[in-house]
Structure formats: structure tokens, C-alpha cells
C-alpha positions in Angstrom: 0.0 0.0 0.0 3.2 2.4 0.6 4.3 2.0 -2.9 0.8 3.0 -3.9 0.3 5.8 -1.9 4.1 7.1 -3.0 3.4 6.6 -6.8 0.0 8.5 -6.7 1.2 11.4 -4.3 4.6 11.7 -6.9 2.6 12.9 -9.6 1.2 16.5 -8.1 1.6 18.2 -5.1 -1.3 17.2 -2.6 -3.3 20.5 -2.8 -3.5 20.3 -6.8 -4.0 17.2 -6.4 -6.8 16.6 -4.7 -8.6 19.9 -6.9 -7.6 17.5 -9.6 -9.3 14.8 -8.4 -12.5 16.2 -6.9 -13.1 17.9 -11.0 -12.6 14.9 -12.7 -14.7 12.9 -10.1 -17.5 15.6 -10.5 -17.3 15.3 -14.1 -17.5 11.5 -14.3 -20.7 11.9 -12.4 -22.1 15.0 -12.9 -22.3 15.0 -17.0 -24.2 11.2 -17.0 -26.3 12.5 -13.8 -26.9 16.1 -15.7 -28.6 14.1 -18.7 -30.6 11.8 -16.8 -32.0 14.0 -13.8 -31.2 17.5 -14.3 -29.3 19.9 -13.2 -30.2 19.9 -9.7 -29.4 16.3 -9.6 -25.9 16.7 -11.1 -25.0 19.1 -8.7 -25.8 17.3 -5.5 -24.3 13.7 -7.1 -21.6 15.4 -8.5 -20.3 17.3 -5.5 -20.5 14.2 -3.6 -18.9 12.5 -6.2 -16.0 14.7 -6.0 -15.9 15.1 -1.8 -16.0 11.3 -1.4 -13.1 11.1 -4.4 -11.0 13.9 -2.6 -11.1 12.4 1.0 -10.2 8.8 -0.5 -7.6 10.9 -2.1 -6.0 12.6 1.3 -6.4 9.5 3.3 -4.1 8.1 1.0 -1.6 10.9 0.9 -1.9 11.2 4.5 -1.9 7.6 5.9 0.3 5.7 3.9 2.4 8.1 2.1 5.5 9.7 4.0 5.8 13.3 4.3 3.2 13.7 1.8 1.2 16.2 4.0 4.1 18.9 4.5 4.7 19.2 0.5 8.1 18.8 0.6 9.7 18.1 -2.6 
């Protein structure tokens, strides 16, 4: 899991990172969402989409991944 957490946390820092994730999670479920239940749907689905997505996200960075939560590069 250490090897995971450091190959996923070596691509961005962790703050662009996780902006990075929450988008692209909020587009994966949003635009689908958007054309089946409307707008109002996409953003409530969407959002959660990409909170659930970020947290998964810094729990990895934070837990397994060493020094990943100071930046240091």
C-alpha cells in the first residue's frame, strides 16, 4: 500500500492534487447525472462524487504516504 500511496502522491503536489481529483470525479458523475436528472441532480451527485473522491484521495496521501502532508519536494 506504501508504494501505492508514493506513486500517486509523486505525480502533483497534494493540494493540486486533490482539486484535480474532486473535477474529474465531478465530471465522471455529474455530465451522465446532468442528462438523466437535471441539473439539480448533477449538482448534489456530483459534489458528492468529488468530496468522497478527494477524502479517498487525502487519506491516501496522509496515511500511507510519508511526508506527503508537509509538500516537501
Amino acid at each position: 500500500m506504501h508504494r501505492i500511496a508514493a506513486a500517486v502522491v509523486s505525480f502533483a503536489p497534494p493540494t493540486l492534487m486533490v482539486v484535480i481529483v474532486f473535477s474529474v470525479a465531478y465530471l465522471l458523475v455529474g455530465i451522465p447525472v446532468h442528462f438523466k436528472r437535471g441539473t439539480a441532480a448533477r449538482d448534489v451527485l456530483g459534489t458528492l462524487a468529488g468530496i468522497f473522491a478527494a477524502l479517498v484521495y487525502i487519506t491516501l496521501a496522509v496515511g500511507f504516504a510519508p511526508d506527503a502532508h508537509t509538500g516537501s519536494r
